[in-house]
N, C-alpha and C positions, 0 to 999 in steps of 0.2 A: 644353349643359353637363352634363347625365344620362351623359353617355358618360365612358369612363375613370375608373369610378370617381368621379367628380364634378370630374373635371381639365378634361374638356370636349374636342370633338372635331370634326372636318369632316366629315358624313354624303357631303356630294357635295364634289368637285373637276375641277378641270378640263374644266365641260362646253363643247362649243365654241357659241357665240352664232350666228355668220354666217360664212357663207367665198363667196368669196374675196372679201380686201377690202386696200384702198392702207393704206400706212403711218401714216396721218392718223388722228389720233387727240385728244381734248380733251375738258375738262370743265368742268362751270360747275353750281352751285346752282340750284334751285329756286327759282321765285318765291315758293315757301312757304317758305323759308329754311331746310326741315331736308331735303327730299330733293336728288339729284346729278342730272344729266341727263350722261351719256357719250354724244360726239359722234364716229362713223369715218363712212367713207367707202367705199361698194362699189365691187368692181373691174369692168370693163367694163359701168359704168353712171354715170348720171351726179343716181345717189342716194346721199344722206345716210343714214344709219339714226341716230335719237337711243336710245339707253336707260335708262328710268326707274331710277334705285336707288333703293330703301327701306331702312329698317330691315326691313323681310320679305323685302330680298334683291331679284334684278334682276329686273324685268320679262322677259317670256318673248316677246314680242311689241315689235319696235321701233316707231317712228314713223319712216315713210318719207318725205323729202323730195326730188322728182326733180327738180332745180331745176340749173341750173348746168352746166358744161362737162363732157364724161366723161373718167370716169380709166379708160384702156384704155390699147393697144398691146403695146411689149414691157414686160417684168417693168420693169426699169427708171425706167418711168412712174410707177411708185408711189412713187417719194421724192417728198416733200413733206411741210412740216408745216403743222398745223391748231391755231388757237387763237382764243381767244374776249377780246374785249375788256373793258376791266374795268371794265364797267356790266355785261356778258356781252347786249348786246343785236344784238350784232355776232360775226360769225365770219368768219375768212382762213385763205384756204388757198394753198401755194406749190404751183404744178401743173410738173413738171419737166416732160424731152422726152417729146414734141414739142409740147406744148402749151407751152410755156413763157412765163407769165405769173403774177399774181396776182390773185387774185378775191375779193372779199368779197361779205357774205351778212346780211339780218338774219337776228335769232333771237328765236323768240319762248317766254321762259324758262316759260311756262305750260303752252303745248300740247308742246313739244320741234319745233316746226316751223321749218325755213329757206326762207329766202325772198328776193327781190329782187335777184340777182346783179349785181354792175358787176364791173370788171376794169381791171387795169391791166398791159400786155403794148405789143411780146415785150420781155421777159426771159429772157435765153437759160442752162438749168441752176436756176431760179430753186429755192429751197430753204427757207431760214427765213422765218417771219414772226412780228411783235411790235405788238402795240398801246404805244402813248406812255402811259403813268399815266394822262394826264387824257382820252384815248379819242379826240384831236382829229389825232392821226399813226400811219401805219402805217409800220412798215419792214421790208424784205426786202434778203434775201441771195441772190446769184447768181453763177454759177460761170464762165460764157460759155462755148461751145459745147467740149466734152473738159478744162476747167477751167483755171486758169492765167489768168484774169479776173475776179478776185474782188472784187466792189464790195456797197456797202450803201448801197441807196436808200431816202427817205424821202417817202411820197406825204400830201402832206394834202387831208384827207379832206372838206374844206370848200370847197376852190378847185379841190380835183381836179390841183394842182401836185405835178411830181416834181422829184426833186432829187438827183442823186449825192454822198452825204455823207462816203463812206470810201471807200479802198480797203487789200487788203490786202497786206501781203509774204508771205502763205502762200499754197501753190495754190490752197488749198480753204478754205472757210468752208461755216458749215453754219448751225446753228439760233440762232436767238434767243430769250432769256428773261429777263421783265422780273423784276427781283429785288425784295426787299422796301425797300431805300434808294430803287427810282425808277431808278436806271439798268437798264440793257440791255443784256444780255450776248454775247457773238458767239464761238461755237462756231469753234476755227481748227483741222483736223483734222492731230495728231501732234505740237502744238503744245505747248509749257510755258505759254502764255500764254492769256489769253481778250482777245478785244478787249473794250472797253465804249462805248456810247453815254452821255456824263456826264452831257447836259440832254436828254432825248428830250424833251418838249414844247416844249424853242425849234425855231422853225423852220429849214430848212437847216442848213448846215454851223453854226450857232449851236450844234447838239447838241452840237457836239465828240466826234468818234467817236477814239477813241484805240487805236490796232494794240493794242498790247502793252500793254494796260491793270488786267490779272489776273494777276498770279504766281499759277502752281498749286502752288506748293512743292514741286517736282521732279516732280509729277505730268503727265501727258500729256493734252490733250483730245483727242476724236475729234470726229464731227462732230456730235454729240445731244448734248442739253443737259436736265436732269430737269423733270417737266411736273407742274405741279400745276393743285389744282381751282381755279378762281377763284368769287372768294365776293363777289357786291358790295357 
């Protein structure tokens, strides 16, 4: 805040973190309730990297996790999204081709470390994932192989039951994000519309996943959806 006159200023910008790394990306609080842990994914490996933020700014040094299946092959491979459940003691990741499935992972908000991987596969193109509010269901989005099979399954997480709960009238579907009312939103690419999940903690089709369930007000979705930190 010395800089400009007392306007204040950015000494450093854009320095890069880690390369090459998958499109997965996600955040969650600290178990001390005021720092962030940022959560990606390296590319031809089958390591997590966590990053501390402070108020002094990011750590320089990540916490390595090799745990889990790797994100390699062609460029392609790295679609996928990454998010953390909202207790954030759990993390999902959508692993597209050729691995194409879902995996989840604890998290341990202390040390930034992942750990324990299960899975739930094939899902062929598999792409978004979403925790239920109360952290007892997952749901993923997939494309089916060159896309034009677009379904949204709901696995819980307790019986290890899956369940096809939607499907869509758009080619493609893409990300999910659970909003602040509790529902769950579904990324439909080129679309006017967002689909919604209305009850995501009832089980199976009880959620009621509805196509066309967000007027964008003449606005167009693509297949990403905005990511916030989660705070439990």
């Amino acid at each position: 805040m010395t800089r400009d006159n007392g306007f204040g200023d950015l000494p450093r910008v854009n320095l890069l973190l880690i390369q090459p790394v998958a499109e997965k990306l996600a955040a969650v609080r600290h178990a001390n309730g005021r720092d962030t842990w940022v959560v990606a994914h390296r590319w031809n490996s089958n390591a997590f990297v966590s990053y501390l933020v402070t108020a002094d700014g990011v750590a320089g040094k990540p916490i390595m996790s090799n745990v889990g299946s790797m994100n390699a092959g062609p460029g392609r491979n790295a679609i996928g999204a990454l998010k953390f459940s909202p207790d954030g003691r759990h993390l999902a990741a959508a692993l597209w081709r050729e691995t194409n499935k879902f995996e989840i992972y604890d998290f341990d908000r202390t040390t930034g470390k992942v750990s324990n991987p299960s899975s739930f596969g094939p899902f062929a193109e598999a792409y978004g994932v979403e925790f239920s509010p109360d952290g007892t269901k997952l749901y993923g989005t997939c494309n089916g192989v060159g896309g034009g099979q677009t379904e949204i399954w709901q696995f819980d997480l307790k019986t290890k039951a899956k369940t096809l709960v939607g499907k869509s009238a758009n080619r493609k579907i893409g990300a999910l994000q659970r909003g602040p009312d509790g529902r769950i939103y579904v990324a439909r690419e080129d679309n006017p519309n967002l689909g919604v999940i209305q009850l995501p903690n009832a089980l199976g089709k009880e959620c009621q996943y509805v196509d066309e369930g967000l007027k964008l007000g003449g606005r167009r979705s693509k297949l990403g959806l905005p990511g916030f930190v989660v705070i439990p």
